[in-house]
C-alpha positions as CSV (number, residue, x, y, z in Angstrom):
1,X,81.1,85.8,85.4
2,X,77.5,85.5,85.0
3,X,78.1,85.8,81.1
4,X,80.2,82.5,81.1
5,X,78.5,80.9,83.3
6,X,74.9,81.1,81.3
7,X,77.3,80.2,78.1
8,X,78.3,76.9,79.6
9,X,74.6,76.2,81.1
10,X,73.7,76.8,77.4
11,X,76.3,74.3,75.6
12,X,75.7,72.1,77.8
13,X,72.0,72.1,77.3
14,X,72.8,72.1,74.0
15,X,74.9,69.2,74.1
16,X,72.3,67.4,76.2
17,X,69.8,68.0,73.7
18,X,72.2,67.1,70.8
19,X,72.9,63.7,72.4
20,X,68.9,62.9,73.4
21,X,68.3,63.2,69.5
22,X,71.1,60.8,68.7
23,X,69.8,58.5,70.7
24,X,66.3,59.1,69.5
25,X,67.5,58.5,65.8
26,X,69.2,55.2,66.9
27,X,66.1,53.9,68.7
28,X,64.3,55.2,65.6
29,X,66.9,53.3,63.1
30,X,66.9,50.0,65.8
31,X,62.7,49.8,65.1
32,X,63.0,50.5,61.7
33,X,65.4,47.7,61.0
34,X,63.2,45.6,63.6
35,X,60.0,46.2,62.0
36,X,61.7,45.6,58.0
37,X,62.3,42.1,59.2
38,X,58.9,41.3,60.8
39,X,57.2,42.9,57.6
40,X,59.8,39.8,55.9
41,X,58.7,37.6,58.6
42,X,55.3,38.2,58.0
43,X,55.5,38.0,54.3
44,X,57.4,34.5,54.5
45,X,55.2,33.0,56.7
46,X,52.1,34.8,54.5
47,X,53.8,32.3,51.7
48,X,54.3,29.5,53.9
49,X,50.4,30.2,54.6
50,X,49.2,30.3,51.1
51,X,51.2,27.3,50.2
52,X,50.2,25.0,52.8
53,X,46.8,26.2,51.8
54,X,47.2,25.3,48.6
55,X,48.3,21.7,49.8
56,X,45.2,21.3,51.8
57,X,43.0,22.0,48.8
58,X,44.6,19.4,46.7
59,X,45.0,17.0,49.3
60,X,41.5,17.3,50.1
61,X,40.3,17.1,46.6
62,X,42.8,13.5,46.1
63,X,40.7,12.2,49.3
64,X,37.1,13.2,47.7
65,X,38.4,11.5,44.6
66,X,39.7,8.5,46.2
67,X,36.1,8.4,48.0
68,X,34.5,8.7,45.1
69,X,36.4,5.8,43.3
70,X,35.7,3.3,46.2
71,X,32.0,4.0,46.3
72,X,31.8,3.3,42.5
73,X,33.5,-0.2,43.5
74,X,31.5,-1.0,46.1
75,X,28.0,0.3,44.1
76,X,29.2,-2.1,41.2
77,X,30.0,-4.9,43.7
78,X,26.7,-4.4,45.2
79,X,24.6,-3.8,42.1
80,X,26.1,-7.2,40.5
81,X,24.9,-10.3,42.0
82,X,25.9,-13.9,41.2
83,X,24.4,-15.4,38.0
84,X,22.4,-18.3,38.8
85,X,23.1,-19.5,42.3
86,X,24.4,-18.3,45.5
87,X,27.9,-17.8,46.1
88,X,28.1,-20.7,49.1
89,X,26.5,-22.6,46.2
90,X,28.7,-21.5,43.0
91,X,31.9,-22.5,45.6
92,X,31.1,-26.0,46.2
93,X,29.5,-26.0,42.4
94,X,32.8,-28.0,41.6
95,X,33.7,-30.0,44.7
96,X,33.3,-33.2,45.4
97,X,30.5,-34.1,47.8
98,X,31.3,-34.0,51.2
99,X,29.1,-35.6,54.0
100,X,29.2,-33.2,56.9
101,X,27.7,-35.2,60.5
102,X,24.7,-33.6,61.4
103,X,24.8,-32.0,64.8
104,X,22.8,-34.6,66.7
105,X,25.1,-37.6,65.0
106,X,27.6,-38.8,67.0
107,X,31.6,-38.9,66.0
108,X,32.2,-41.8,67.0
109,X,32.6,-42.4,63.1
110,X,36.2,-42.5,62.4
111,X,36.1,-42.7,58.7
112,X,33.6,-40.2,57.9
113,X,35.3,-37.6,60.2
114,X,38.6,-38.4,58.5
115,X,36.8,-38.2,55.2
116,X,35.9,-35.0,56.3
117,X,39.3,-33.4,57.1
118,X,40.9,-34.8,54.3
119,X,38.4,-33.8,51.3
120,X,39.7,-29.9,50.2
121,X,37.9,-27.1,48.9
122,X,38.7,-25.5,45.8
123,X,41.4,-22.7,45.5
124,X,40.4,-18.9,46.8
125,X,41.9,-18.0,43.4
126,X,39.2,-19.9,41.3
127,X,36.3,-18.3,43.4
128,X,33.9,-15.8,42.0
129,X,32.8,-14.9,45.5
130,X,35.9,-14.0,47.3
131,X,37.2,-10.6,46.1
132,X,41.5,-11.0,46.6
C-alpha cells in the first residue's frame, strides 16, 4: 500500500505542479499582450507628442511673424509725420470756418450755437490723420 499511496502523492504533485506552470504561462501571455499594447499606447501618444510639438513651433513662429509685421506698421506710422501742419490742422485745412463760443461767452446766442451744430466736418474717408 505504501507503494500506491507515494504514486498518487507523486501525480498529484505532479499535476499540481503541471497546473501552477499553466497558470504561470497565462499570467505570463496576459502581461505580454498587456505590455504590446502600452508599448502601442506609448508610441501613439509619442506621435501625438511630436506632432503637437511640431504645431507649437509653427504656431509660435506665425505669432513672431505677425509681431514682427505690426511693429514694422507701427515704426512706419511713427517715423512718418504729417507734411506741413498738424493733423487737427490738415483736418479742418478744408472746412469752412466755424466760430466755436469761447468758454467764458454765454449761449444765450441762438444763431451762432445753431450755426455751430449745423456746420459738418469733412468725411473720415478724406482724412490723412485717421487710420480706418
Amino acid at each position: 500500500m505504501a507503494k500506491t499511496l507515494n504514486a498518487q502523492q507523486t501525480a498529484t504533485a505532479q499535476d499540481e505542479a503541471k497546473k501552477q506552470r499553466k497558470k504561470q504561462a497565462k499570467r505570463e501571455a496576459k502581461l505580454m499582450l498587456e505590455l504590446e499594447e502600452a508599448r502601442k499606447d506609448l508610441q501613439r501618444a509619442e506621435q501625438k507628442f511630436s506632432k503637437a510639438q511640431s504645431n507649437l513651433e509653427a504656431s509660435r513662429s506665425r505669432l513672431h511673424e505677425i509681431e514682427e509685421q505690426l511693429a514694422q506698421i507701427r515704426n512706419r506710422h511713427t517715423e512718418e509725420p504729417p507734411v506741413g501742419t498738424t493733423p487737427v490742422e490738415q483736418s479742418y485745412e478744408h472746412s469752412e470756418e466755424i466760430r466755436v463760443p469761447d468758454q467764458g461767452e454765454s449761449y444765450t446766442d441762438r444763431e451762432t450755437v445753431e450755426e455751430l451744430h449745423q456746420s459738418s466736418l469733412p468725411p473720415v474717408e478724406g482724412r490723412s490723420d485717421i487710420v480706418t
